[in-house]
N, C-alpha and C positions, 0 to 999 in steps of 0.2 A: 609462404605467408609468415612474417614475423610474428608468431603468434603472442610473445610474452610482451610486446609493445599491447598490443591489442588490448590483450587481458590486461595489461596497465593502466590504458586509457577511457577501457570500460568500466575496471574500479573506480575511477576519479571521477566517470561521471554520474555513475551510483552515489558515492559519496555527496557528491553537490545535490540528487533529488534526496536523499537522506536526510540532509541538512535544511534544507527548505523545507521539509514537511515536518521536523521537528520544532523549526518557528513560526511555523503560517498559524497565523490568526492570536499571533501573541502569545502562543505556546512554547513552552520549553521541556520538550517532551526527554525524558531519562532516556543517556545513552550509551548508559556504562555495562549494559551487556550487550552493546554490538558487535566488539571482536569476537566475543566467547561463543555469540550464537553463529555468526560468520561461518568460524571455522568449524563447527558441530556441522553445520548446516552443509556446509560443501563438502565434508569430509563423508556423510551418509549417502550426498548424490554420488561423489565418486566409488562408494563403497557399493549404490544400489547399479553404478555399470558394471561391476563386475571386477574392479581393480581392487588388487589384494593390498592387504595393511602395509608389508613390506614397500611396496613402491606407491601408497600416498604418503608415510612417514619420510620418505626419500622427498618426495614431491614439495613437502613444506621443511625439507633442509634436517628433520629430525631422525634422531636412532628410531629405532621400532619400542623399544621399551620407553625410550620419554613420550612416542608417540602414544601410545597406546595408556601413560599414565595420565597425559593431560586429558584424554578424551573419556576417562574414567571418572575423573575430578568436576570435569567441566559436566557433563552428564549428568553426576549427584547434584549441582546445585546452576541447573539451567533454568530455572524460575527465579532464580537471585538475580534481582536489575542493577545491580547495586546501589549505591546513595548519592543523590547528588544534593547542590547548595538549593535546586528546586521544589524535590521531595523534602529536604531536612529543615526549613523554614514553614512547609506546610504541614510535614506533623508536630513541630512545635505548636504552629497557632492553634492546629486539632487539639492538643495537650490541655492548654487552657482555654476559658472559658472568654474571656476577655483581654487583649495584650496591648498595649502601647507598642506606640512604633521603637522609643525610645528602647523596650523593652527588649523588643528586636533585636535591634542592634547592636545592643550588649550583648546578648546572648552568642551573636553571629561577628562580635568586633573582631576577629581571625581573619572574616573573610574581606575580601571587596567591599566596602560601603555603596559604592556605585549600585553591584551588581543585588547586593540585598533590595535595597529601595527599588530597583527596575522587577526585581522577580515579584516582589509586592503589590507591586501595581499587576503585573503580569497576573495574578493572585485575583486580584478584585474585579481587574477587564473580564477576566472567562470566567467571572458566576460563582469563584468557588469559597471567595472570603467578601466577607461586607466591612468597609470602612464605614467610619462617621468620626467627622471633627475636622480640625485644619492644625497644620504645623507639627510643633510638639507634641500635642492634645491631642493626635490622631490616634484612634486604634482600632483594630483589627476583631473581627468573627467571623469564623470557618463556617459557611452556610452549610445546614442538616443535610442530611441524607435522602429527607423528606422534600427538603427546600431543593435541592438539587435535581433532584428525579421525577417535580414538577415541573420544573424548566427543563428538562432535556431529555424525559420518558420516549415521547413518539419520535425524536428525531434518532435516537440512539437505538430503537428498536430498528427504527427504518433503514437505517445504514446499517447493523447484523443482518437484517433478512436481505436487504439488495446485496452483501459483501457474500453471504453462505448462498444465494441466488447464482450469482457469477464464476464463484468457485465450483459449483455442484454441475453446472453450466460448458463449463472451459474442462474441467476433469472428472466430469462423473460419467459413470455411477458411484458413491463415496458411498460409504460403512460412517456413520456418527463418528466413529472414533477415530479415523482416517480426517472427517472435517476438522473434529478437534485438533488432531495435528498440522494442518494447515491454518487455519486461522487463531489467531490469539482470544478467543471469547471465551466470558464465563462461562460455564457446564449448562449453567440455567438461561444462560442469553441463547445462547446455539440451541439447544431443547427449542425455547421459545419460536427462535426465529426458524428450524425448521419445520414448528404444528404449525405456523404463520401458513407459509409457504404450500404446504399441502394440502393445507385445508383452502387456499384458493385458485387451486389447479396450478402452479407458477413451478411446481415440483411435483415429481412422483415417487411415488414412496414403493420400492419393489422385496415382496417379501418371498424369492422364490427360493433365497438363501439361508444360512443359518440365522446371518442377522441382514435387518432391514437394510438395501442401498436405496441411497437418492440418484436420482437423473432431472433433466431439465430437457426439452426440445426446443425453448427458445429461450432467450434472456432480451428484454428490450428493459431500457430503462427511459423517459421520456427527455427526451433536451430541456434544460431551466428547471428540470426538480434539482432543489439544494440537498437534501436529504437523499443521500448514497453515494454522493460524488467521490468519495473514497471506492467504491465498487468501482465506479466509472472509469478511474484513474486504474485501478489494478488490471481491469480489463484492458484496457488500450497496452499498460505493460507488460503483463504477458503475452498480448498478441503477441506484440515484435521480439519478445524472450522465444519466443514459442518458436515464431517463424525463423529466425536465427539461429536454433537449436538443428528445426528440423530440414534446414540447408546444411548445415555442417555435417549430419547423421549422413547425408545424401551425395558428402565428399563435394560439397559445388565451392567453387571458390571465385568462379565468373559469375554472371549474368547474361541470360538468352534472351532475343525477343518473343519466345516460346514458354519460358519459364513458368509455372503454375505456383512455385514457391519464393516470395523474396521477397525484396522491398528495391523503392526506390528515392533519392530524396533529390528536389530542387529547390533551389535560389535564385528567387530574379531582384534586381535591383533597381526603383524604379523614386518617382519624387513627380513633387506637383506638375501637371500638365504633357505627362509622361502619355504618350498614346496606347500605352498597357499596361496603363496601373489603373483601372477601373476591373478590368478581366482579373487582373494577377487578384485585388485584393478581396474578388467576389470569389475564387478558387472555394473555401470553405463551405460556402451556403452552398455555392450551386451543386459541390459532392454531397453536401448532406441529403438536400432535394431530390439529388437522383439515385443514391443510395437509399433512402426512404420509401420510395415510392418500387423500386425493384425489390426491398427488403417485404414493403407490403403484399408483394405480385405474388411473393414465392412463400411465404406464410399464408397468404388467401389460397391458392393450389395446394398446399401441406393439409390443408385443416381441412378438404373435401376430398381426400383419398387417401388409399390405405401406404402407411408410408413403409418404405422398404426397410427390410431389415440390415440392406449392407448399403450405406452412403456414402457420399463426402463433405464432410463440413469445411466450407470455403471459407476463410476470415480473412476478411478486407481493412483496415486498420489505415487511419491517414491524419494528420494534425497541419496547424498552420501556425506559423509565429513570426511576428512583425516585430523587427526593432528598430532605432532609430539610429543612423549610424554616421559621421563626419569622416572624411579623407583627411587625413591626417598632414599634407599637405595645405589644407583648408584653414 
């Protein structure tokens, strides 16, 4: 197995869902502590297998001592996102009270004038500045805190409790302070979102330890809710992170027709009046439908008997993507 192609080609295609979830919906989400958490972040999984400092400071090409100083450094200031041209225009507008665009611009004439006007607009599309005027005469307010958190209270709660649902879900039992290190929320959104959750049975709260853990026995989120689709999205990713981890743990480097752990992927190629392109492009529905209604069968038999205390949790995980494609000959 060429492993370092692999791990090459997994990064790039991390970096591509990175990139896309950083501009979906007009966003331009800060991304200047991505390397820094990166390498924190792999350096601790390699550190929680059991692989001593000496051969991960090897592994990323460093002595032991620059290894061991970057990860000191990085450590004291891993909350530092750093600054980008995104954030640095929107605590300007916060700054004043009222600003011209004109204003702007001066301020920012260093950078891109393109990319100012585009973050601007970017600014006003997601809710978080109010323009009024036209042309020159335009200017700019950073909508309250209050103004803000009217428009986007329940959906932001909603998606904390579906996101700390699905993690509690996928790796619990978690310790509060174990969630907090998995997920990015504030102290008081995670509190929130897990009295949410307990107080309407969707988590349990087990207090047989020093401090309280969470568990979950199921997680369902309904298909067409807008609100959690960030959960939706981590779940379907760590299935297959998960399920590729715990094929590798298991030394499998084929595929059996026996296998209980793995994935599989296909591609069919089909165009109008194709005699299997009505089946191919129902694929989707008709696994939801029958995953559905089996998901229903074995959660209606859970909830009327005593459930065991030693199980297997099976996760099935499947997507569908349609492009449109030309031969190149054509």
């Amino acid at each position: 197995m060429n492993t370092k192609v692999l791990i090459d080609s997994i990064v790039r295609q991390t970096t591509v869902l990175i990139a896309q979830l950083a501009t979906s919906a007009g966003m331009r989400a800060p991304l200047a502590h991505i390397a820094n958490q990166t390498f924190l972040s792999l350096t601790r999984e390699l550190e929680g297998q059991g692989i001593g400092q000496k051969v991960i400071a090897d592994m990323f090409g460093l002595a032991l001592r620059s290894y061991q100083q970057k990860v000191q450094r990085l450590s004291e200031s891993a909350t530092d996102r750093g600054r980008s041209l995104w954030e640095a225009i929107h605590d300007y507008l916060q700054s004043k009270h009222v600003v011209s665009r004109a204003e702007v611009l001066a301020r920012f004439g260093r950078d891109d004038q393109a990319s100012v006007r585009g973050i601007l607009s970017d600014l006003v599309d997601t809710g978080l500045v109010y323009r009024s005027g036209r042309g020159d005469g335009t200017v700019y307010r950073v909508a309250s805190a209050e103004e803000i958190a009217a428009a986007s209270k329940a959906d932001v709660m909603a998606s904390a409790e579906a996101l700390v649902w699905v993690t509690v879900y996928q790796q619990g039992p978690l310790a509060q302070r174990k969630l907090a290190e998995l997920l990015p929320l504030a102290a008081t959104q995670l509190r929130a979102a897990l009295a949410a959750l307990v107080g309407n049975g969707r988590v349990i709260e087990d207090h047989s330890e020093s401090e309280p853990r969470y568990r979950s026995e199921l997680c369902f989120i309904p298909l067409g809710q807008s609100a959690g689709w960030e959960a939706a999205l981590l779940d379907h990713y760590q299935a297959v992170v998960r399920a590729i981890c715990v094929k590798l743990e298991q030394g499998a480097s084929s595929a059996l027709p026996a296998d209980r752990v793995g994935g599989s992927t296909y591609a069919f190629d089909v165009w109008p009046g194709h005699p299997y392109a009505e089946r191919v492009y129902g694929l989707l529905a008709q696994q939801r439908a029958a995953l559905s209604a089996l998901w229903n069968d074995v959660s209606t038999h859970n909830n009327s008997v005593q459930r065991s205390s030693a199980y297997d949790k099976v996760t099935f995980y499947f997507g569908q993507m349609l492009t449109s494609e030309t031969d190149e000959a054509d």
